[in-house]
N, C-alpha and C positions, 0 to 999 in steps of 0.2 A: 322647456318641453311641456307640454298637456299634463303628462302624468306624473310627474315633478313636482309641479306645481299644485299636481291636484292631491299625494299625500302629506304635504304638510299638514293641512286641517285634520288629516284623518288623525295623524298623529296626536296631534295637540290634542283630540277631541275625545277621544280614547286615554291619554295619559291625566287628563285631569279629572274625569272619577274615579280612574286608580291610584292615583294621591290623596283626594277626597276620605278614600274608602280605608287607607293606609292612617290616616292621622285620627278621622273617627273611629277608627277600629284601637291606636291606640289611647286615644282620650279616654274611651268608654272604658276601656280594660285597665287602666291606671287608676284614672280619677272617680271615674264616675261609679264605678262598680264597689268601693267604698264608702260614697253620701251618702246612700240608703241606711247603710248601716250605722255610719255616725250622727246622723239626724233622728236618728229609731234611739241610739243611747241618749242623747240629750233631751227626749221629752221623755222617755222612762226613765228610770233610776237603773243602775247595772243589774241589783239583786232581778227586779222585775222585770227588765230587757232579758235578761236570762232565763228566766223564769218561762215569760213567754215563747222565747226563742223553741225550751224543750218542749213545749205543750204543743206547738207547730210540728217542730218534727215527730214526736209521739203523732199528733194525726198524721203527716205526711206519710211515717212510717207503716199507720195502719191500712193506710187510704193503699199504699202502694202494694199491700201484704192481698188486701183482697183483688187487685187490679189483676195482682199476679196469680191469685188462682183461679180468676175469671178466666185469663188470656189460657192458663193449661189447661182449664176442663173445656173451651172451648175450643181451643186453635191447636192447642200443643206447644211446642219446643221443637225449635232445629237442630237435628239431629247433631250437626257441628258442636253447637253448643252444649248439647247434654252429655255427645262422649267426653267433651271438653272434660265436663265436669268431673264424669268416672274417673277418667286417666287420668287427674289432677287431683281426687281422692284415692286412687290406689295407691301415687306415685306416694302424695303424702304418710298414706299409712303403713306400707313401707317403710319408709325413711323413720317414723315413726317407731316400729318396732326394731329398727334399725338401730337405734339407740344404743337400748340395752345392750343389746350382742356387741358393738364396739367398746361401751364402756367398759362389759365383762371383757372384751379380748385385751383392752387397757390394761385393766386388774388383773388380770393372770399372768401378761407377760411381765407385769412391771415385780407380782410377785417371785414369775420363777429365774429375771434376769437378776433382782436383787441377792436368791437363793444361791443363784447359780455363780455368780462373779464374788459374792463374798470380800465386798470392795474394803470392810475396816480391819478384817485381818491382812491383807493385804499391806496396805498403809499402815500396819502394827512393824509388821516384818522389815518394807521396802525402807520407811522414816528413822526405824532404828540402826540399821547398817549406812546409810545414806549419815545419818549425823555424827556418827561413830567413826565416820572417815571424814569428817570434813574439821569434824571437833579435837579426836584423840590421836590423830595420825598428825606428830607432833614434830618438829623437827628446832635447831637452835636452840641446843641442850645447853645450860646451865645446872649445875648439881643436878635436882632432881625436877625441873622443872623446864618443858620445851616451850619457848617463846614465839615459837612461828606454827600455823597450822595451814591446811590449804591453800586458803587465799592468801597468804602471804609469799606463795611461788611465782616468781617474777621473773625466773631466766631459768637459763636449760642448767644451769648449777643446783639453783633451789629446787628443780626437778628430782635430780639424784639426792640431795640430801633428803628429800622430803619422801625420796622413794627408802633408801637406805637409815635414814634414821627414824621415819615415824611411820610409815605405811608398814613395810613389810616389819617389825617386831611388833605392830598391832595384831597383824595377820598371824603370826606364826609366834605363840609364845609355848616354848618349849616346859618352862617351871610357874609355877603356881605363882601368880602374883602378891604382893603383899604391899601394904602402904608405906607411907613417905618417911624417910627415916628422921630423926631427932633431931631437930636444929642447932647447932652448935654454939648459937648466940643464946640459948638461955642458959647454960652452964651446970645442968643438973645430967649426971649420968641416970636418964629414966631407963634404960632397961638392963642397969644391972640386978642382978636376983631373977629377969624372967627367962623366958624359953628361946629370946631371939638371940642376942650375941654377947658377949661381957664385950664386946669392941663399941668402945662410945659411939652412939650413933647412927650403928650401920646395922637396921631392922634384918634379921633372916631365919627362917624355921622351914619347915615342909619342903622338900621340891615337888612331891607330888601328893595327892590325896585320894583313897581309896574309898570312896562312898559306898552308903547300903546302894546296894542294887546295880552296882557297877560292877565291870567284868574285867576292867582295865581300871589304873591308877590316872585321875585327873591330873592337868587336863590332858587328854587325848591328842593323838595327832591331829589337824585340821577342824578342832574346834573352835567355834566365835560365837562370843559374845552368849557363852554360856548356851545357850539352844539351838545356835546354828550350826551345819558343819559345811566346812570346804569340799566340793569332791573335784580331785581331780589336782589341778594347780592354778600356776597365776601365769596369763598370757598376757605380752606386750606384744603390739601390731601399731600399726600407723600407716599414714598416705603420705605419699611423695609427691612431691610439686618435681617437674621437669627443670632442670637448671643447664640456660645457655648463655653466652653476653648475647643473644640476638633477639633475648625477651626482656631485654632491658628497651627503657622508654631513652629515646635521646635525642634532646632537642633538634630540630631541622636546621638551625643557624650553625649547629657545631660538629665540627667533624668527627664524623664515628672513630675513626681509627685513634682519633687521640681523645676521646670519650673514656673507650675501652681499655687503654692504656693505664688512664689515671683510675679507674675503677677497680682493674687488678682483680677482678671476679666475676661472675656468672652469675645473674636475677632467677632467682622461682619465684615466679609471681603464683599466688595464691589467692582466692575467695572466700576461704574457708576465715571465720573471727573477723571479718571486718567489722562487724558489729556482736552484741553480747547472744553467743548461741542459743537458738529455743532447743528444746528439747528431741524438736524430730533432726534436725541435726544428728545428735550423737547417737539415732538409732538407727544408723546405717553401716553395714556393715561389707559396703561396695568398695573395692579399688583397694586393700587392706596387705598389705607387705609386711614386709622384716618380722618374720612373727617369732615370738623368743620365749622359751617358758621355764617358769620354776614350780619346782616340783615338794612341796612342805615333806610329802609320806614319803618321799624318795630320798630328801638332802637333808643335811641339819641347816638352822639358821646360817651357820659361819660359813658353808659353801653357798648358801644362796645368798650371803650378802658378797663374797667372791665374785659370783656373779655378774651380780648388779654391777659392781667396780671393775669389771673386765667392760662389760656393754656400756660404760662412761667414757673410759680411758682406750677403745676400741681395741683392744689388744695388741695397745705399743708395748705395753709392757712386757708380757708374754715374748711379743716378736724379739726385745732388745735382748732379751733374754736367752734367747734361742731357741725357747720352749711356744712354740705357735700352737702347736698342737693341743696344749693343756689349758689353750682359751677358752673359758665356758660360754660366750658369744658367738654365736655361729654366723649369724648376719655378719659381725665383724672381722671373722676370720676370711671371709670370701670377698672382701677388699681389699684394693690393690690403689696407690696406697692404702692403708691405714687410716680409720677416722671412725669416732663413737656412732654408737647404734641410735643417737639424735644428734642429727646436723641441722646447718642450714635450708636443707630442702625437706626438712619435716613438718607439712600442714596439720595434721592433726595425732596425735599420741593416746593409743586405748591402750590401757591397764586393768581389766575386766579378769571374773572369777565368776566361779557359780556355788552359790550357795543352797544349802536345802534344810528348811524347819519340819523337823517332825513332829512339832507342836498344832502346827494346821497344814499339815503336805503340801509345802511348799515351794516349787523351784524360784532362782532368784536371779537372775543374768545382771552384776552389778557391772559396770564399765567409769571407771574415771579417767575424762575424757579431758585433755588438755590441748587447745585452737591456738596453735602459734599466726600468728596474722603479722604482716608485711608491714605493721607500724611497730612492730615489736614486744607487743603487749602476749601478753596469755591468761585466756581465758578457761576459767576452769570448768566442769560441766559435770557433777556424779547423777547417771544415770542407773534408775534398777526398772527390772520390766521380770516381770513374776506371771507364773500360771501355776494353778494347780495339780497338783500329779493325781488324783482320783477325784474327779467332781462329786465322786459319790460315797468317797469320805467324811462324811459328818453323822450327828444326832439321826438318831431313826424318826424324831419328829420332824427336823427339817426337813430331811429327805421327802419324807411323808408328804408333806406342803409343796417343796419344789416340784416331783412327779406330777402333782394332782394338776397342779399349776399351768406345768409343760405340757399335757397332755389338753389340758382346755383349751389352750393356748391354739396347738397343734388342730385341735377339732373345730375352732371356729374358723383359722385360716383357712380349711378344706371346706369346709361351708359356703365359705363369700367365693370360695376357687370354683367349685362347682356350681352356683347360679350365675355367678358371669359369665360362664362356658355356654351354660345352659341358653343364658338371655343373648349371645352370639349366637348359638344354631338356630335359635326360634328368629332373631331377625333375619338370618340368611334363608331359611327353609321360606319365609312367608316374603320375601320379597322379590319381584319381578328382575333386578337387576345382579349384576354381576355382583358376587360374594363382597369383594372389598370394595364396590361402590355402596353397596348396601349399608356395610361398617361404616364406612365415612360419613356416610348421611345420616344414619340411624342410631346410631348407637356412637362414633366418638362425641365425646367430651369432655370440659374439665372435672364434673367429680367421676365419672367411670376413670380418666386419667389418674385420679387419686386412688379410685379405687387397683386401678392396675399396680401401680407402685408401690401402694403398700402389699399386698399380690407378693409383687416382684421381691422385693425386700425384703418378705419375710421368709421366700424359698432361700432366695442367696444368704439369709440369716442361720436358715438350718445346713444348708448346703457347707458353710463356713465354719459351722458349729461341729460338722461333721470331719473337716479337715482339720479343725483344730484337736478334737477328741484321737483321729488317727497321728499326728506331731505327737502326742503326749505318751499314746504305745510309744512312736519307736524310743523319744527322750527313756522311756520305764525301761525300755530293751538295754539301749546303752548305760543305763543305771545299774543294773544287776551285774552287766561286765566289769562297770567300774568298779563295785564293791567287790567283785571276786580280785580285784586288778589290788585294790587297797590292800584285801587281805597277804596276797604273795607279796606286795612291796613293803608291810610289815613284819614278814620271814624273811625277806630278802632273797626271794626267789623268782622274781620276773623280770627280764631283760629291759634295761632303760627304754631301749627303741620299741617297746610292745606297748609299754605303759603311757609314753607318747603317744604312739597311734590311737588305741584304744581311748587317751585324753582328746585329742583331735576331732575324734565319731563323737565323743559326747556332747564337747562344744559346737558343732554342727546341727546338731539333732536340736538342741536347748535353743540355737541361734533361731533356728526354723521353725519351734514350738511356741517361744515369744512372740516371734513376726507376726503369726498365726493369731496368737491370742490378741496382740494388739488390734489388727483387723479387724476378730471380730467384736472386742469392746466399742471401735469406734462405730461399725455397723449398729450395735447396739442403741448405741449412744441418738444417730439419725430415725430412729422409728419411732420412737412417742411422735416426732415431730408429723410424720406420716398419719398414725391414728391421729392425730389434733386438726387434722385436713378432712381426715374420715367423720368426725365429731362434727366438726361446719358443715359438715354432707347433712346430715342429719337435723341440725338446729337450723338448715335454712328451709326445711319441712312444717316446721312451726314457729309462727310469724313473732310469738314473742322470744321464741329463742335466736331466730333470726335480725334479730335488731342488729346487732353485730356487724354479720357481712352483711346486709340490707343497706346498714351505713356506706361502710366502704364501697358500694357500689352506687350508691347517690353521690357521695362525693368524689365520684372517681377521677370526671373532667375537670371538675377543681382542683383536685390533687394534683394530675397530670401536668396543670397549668401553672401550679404554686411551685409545684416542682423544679420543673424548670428555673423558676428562679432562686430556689431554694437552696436547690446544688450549684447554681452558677455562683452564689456567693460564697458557696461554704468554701465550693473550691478554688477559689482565688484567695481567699483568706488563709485556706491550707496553703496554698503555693508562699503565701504570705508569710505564712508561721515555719515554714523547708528554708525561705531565704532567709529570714532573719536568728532563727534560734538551731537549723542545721546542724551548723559545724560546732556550735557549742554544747547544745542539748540530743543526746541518741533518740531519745521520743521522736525528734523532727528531724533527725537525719535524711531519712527516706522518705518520700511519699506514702509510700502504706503506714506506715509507722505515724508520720502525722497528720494519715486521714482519722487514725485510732485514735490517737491523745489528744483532735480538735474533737472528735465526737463525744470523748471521755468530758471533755471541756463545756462542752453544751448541757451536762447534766451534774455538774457540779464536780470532778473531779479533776484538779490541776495543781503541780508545782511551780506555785510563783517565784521560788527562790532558787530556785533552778532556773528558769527562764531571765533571772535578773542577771546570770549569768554575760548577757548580750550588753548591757546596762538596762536601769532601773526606766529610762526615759522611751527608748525602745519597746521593752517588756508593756509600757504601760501606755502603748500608741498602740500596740497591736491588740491585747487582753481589751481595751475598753472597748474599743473599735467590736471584736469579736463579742463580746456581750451583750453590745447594746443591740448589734445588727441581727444577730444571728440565734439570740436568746429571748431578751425583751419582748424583740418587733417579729421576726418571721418565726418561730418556734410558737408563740402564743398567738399568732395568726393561724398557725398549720392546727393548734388546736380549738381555732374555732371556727375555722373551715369542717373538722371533723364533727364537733360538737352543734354545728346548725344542722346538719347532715341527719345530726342524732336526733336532736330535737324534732326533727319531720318525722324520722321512721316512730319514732319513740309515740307521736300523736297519732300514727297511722294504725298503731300497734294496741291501740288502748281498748279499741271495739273487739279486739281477734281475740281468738278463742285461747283459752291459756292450754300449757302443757297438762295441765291436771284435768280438766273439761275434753279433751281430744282423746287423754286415758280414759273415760271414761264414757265415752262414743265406741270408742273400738272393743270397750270391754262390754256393752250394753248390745253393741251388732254381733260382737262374739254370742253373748246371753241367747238373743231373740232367735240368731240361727239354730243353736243347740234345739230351741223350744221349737224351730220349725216355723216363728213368727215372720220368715224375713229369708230370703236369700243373698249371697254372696255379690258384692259387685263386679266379681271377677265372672260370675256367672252371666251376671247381662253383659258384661264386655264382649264376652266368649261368643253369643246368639249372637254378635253385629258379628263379630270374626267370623264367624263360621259362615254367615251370610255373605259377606263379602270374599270370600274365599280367603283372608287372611289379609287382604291388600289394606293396612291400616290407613296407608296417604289418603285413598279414595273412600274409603270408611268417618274419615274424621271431616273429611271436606265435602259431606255430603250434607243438603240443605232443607231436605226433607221436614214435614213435622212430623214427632212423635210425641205421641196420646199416651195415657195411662192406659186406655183399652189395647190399645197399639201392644206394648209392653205386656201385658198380662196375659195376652193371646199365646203370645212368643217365648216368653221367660216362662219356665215349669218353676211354678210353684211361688212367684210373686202376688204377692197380692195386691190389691185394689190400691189401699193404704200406702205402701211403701213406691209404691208406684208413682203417685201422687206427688209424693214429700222428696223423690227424687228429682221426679221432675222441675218443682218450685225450688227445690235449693239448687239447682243449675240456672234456672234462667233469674232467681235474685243474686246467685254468685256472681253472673255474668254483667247482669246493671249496676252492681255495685262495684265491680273492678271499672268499670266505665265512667260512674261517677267519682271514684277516688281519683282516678288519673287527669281529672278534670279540673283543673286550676287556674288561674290565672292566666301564669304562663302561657300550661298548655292552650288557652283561647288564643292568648296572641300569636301562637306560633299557629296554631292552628291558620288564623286569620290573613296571616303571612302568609303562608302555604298557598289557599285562593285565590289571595292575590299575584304571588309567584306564578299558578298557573295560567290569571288571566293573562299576565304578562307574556308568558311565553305563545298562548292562542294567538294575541295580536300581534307577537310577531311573525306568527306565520301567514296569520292575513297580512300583513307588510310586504311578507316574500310574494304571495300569490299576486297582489294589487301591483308590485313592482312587475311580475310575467305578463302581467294580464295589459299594461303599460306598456309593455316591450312588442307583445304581440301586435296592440295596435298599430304601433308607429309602423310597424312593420310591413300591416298591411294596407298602412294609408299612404306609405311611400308607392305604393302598384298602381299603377294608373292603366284604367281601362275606359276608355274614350268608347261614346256610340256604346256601351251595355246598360239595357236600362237599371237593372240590378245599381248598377255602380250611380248611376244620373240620378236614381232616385235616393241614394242615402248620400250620396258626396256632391252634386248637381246641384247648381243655385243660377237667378237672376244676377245678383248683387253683391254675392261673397263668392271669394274663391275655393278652390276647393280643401286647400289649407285647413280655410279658418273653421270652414264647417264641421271639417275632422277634428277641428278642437275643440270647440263648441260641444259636441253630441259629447266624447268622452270625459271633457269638464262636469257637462250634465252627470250621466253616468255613475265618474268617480263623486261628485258631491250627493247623488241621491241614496249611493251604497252609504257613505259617513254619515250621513243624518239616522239612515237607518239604522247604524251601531252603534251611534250615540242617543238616540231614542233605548235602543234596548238596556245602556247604562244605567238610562238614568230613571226607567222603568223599576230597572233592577235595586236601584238607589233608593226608590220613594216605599218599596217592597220592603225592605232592608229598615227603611227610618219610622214603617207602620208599624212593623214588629217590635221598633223599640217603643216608642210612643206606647204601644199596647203594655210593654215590660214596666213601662214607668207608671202607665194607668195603676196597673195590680199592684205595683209596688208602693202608691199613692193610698189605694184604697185599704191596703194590708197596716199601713201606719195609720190611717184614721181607725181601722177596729181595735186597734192598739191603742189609738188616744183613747175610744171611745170606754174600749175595757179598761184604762186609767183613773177614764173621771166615774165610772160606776164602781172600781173597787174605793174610789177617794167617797163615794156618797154612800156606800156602805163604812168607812170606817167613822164616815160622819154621824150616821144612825146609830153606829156601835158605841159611839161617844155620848151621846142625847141621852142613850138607853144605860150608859154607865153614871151620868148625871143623877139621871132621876132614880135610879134605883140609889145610890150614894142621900139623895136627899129624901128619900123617905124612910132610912134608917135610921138618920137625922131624927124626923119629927119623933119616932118611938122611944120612951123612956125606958130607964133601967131598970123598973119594975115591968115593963112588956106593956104598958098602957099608955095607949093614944093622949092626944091634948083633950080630947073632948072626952075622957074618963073612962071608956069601954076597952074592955081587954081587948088585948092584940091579936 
């Protein structure tokens, strides 16, 4: 067809100065754009290339200084540009004085949460009952010394012994202890003659001790560990796993019924200890049955170790007896059969107490928690979780500090609460659009986002602080019961079942006053993290504090990119390190567990001998493998991915103005306004505002010039001066964010870009050329015989009417192609003038280089001549001061 035929050339014709323009554009910006400069260092020397280098820019510098106050006192500045500038100095000085106020809100909280939490008496109190049960609570008595302590409870038997022989006579010691009696293998009666016993051996004196200042004979009921005391009793509770044969797993190949037979029991499967318990495990107090309590103020030792031996032996005994009734297990009395108060369907076992130091008012919610798990094992767990009964119990200095603290604390929160209320009504009042399209557009983002959060965080910080303070009333309400409860179960005049209750409300209130507290330490715990977000709000205001995130945001597509491949190894390796060291190492049991201990593994911290567990050959196929990959090569790539990153901001950064130079801009604009020399920039912001009705979109995108006259007309009280110097630091701010962003790169992409667009222009010429194609045939297929119209442009002697119709749009389509590749290449010789010109100056700029080379070289030649001869006429003078030819010097 005609028009077929006729855009191929166009194409061709067309795609080859956009190739042309593609490869010279990258030639020059690679190669070429570098010669100049390496040919400039090898006829100077570096010092001197440098040297010159600054002497060019110093003029450039100044050359560009007067350009620009030529173009303001004559043209002005666009208005776009000069609010730019305000609102980019406001924004900055802001964030600026912003600082401070976050550092102080830093320092006050961090003083009054240190105040307030009192974390080493805490960890004085929690570490001493905590080791005192794990250390002294002794069980696998020999003479005078027990062979087994916690960790050495391995079945529901070493449970009871360990409850009955070393737990509860730590807890409850009724006479004054005394130490280890006389060894019998040395053969000497040492304590006959003293005050303990003439019986070889066997140490005894005091059972009690009446101290100054005591009111009762030590030790006391419910005292521990000398400064603590018990209130209340000791509660056992636990979780039950459901037990059926229908939660038993049983293979598909074999039949249930004779599965079930041979098994002769019922499965509770359980979750709970498959792996070594963390801590927030045992601070749950959900799902919690069979709850059973001993009472120290109410029973002597020997009924409460009855007890204990009733809730072992579930009160068969009792039943064999005929005496049910005088079981002191009550969970076990209300079984049908018969069976101890820990069976097989017991997932987790709490043994928990509450203690309280009046040393630093202390409550103590201890729990020794033992995770029976479905391989048989048990795992032990003592947890203690403390809050303070008066936060406002201490030294009247500290208190002094913490208030001062809290209170700064509190007043800067309410500061930042009120300007971002404030900077929310001011963008919805002055903006045309609906309220929350206005927020979205004008005001969300990421640091207002930080700034909301920490906002949020720190209401729900007081908010929780508040809820913990009211836990603590009611815990102090049911504390004053219990001491009145203590006192009548020491006379022996309050009903078992009252003292129960009354225990009951206590441990409920203490249960819900911990929770509380823990909440809010972890809330605590996430807020520095929030100010540290507020802080980058800040330091990305000044360029050298900003080097930081400035990086992370240069490297971010790298990162994103490195990424990617970064976690695709880690995590196969991980998968790597689940399959292989799994089932023999807990670290890698789990996927989360050894995403930890590979991460732990990339900074130096692993057990290899642990892992040889698998064999040595294994261990050491997967360890190399993971150090070389993941250590070596992508860990010190990812940090010099970041550290190029730095290296840029770090060069970008060395012109900007420091943190101390900024202080003392803001503090010299502060000076000059006081003096009246100078007004506010929020005052010239305000005269656009108010002129524009408030609409800042159309205020900022307005292209206007403004004059210093302009300004000083308008603004009360500006002057001439300030006028000026505003306007020139806007439009050199403005060329120099232009020329910084202007590198290399950016040309080639730039250059890309252009040519992306011509690319896309001729394809739309393409598309029209093909309509324009289509039309014709369309109407050279119409035949109108007899119109001269038609005989004169399709009408011939000697050609048909076909050919002529192909002929003219042949014509046509090839005189439009000549004409767009004409303009190409117009465009082309336009394009290669400009460099030729670039190359001239860049030519002539090296010869005034050579030439101020060979004249600083003919000056150091004359300096040399002149060092000669002055050398050699000190020569011809003797040391008496006289010439050769005899005349004083």
């Amino acid at each position: 067809r005609p028009a077929a035929g006729a855009l191929a050339p166009v194409a061709d014709a067309m795609d080859s100065p956009i190739q042309l323009a593609k490869s010279r554009a990258r030639s020059h910006s690679a190669d070429g754009m570098m010669s100049s400069a390496d040919s400039s260092r090898k006829v100077l020397g570096s010092d001197a290339f440098k040297a010159a280098e600054e002497s060019l820019n110093r003029l450039q510098e100044k050359t560009t200084e007067q350009r620009q106050k030529e173009e303001v006192k004559t043209k002005g500045v666009k208005q776009s540009i000069y609010l730019g500038y305000i609102r980019r100095e406001l924004s900055n000085e802001a964030a600026c004085l912003e600082l401070p106020l976050t550092l102080c809100m830093l320092l006050t909280f961090a003083v009054f949460a240190i105040s307030l939490l009192r974390q080493d008496q805490v960890l004085t109190v929690e570490e001493a009952i905590k080791f005192d049960i794990a250390q002294n609570a002794n069980f696998a008595w020999a003479q005078a010394f027990g062979h087994k302590s916690l960790a050495d409870v391995h079945s529901i038997a070493d449970v009871w012994s360990w409850v009955r022989l070393g737990f509860l006579p730590l807890m409850v010691q009724p006479f004054w202890p005394y130490s280890e009696g006389y060894p019998e293998a040395l053969g000497t009666p040492a304590y006959d003659g003293t005050a303990y016993s003439a019986a070889y051996g066997s140490p005894r004196g005091r059972l009690t001790w009446l101290f100054d200042g005591y009111e009762r004979p030590a030790p006391l009921k419910n005292d521990y560990l000398r400064y603590t005391r018990l209130i209340g009793g000791i509660k056992f509770q636990q979780t039950v796993a459901e037990a059926s044969l229908d939660l038993c797993l049983i293979p598909s190949s074999i039949d249930r019924g004779m599965m079930e037979a041979w098994l002769g029991k019922p499965c509770a499967p359980s979750s709970d200890g498959v792996l070594t318990p963390e801590i927030r495990d045992a601070e749950s107090f959900d799902g919690m049955t069979r709850a059973e309590w001993l009472f120290p103020e109410v029973d002597d030792l020997a009924e409460l170790t009855r007890t204990i031996i009733d809730m072992e032996d579930g009160c068969s005994h009792a039943d064999a007896i005929g005496a049910l009734a005088s079981c002191r297990c009550i969970t076990c009395r209300s079984t049908n059969p018969r069976q101890p108060y820990v069976d097989r369907q017991t997932r987790r076992l709490e043994i928990a107490f509450v203690a309280y130091n009046p040393q630093y008012g202390i409550y103590s919610y201890i729990a020794v928690n033992i995770f029976f798990n479905r391989g048989g094992h048990l795992h032990k767990v003592v947890n203690a979780m403390s809050a303070f009964a008066d936060i406002f119990a201490m030294p009247m200095s500290q208190l002094a500090v913490m208030l001062v603290a809290g209170f700064l604390w509190v007043l800067t929160l309410a500061k930042i609460i009120v300007g971002e209320v404030f900077e929310l009504i001011s963008i919805v009042r002055h903006s045309k659009e609906r309220w929350w399209r206005a927020i979205r557009k004008d005001y969300l983002g990421f640091w207002n986002a930080v700034d909301w959060a920490s906002l949020a965080l720190g209401v729900a910080l007081v908010m929780v602080f508040m809820q913990s303070q009211s836990r603590i009333t009611a815990t102090n309400t049911s504390f004053g019961l219990m001491m009145d409860a203590s006192e009548r179960a020491r006379l022996g005049t309050i009903p078992r079942e009252e003292y129960k209750s009354l225990t009951e409300t206590f441990f409920s209130d203490v249960q819900q006053m911990v929770l509380s507290e823990k909440t809010f330490r972890v809330m605590v715990v996430f807020y520095p993290f929030i100010l540290m977000m507020r802080l980058f709000k800040s330091f990305a205001a000044q360029p050298r504090l900003a080097i930081v995130t400035k990086t992370l945001g240069r490297a971010t597509e790298d990162l994103i990119h490195f990424g990617i491949v970064f976690f695709s190894v880690f995590f196969c390796l991980t998968i790597n390190s689940v399959l292989f060291f799994g089932q023999d190492v807990e670290d890698f049991s789990t996927l989360p567990r050894a995403i930890n201990s590979c991460f732990r593994a990339m900074f130096g911290d692993w057990d290899f001998v642990a892992m040889q567990e698998v064999g040595l050959l294994k261990a050491q196929i997967w360890f190399w493998s993971f150090m070389l990959l993941m250590v070596l090569i992508l860990l010190n790539m990812l940090l010099a991915v970041i550290m190029d990153a730095y290296t840029e901001e770090k060069r970008r950064a060395q012109a900007a103005q420091s943190l101390i130079a900024q202080t003392r801009d803001i503090y010299r604009r502060f000076r000059q306004y006081r003096r009246g020399e100078r007004v506010r920039l929020n005052d010239i912001w305000k005269v656009f505002e108010k002129e524009f009705d408030g609409d800042v979109k159309a205020m900022v995108k307005d292209d206007r010039h403004i004059t210093a006259d302009w300004l000083t007309d308008r603004v009360p009280g500006l002057q001439d001066k300030q006028a000026r110097r505003t306007l020139e630091n806007s439009l050199a701010t403005f060329e120099h964010a232009l020329e910084v962003e202007i590198t290399d790169e950016s040309r080639l992409n730039y250059i890309n870009d252009q040519t992306q667009k011509c690319e896309d222009r001729i394809k739309a010429m393409l598309e029209e050329l093909n309509y324009m194609a289509n039309r014709v045939q369309y109407y050279d297929r119409l035949q109108a015989p007899g119109d001269p119209e038609y005989d004169f442009h399709f009408g011939g002697e000697d050609v048909s009417e076909t050919q002529a119709s192909q002929e003219a749009v042949s014509q046509a389509v090839t005189g439009l192609s000549q004409e767009v590749c004409g303009l190409f290449v117009d465009n082309l010789k336009r394009i290669e003038a400009w460099q030729d010109s670039f190359e001239r100056q860049q030519n002539e700029l090296h010869g005034l280089v050579a030439d101020m080379q060979i004249m600083v070289r003919q000056q150091a030649w004359c300096v040399a001549a002149m060092s000669e001869a002055v050398s050699q006429l000190n020569y011809d003078v003797d040391p008496m001061g006289f010439s050769s030819a005899g005349t004083v010097d």
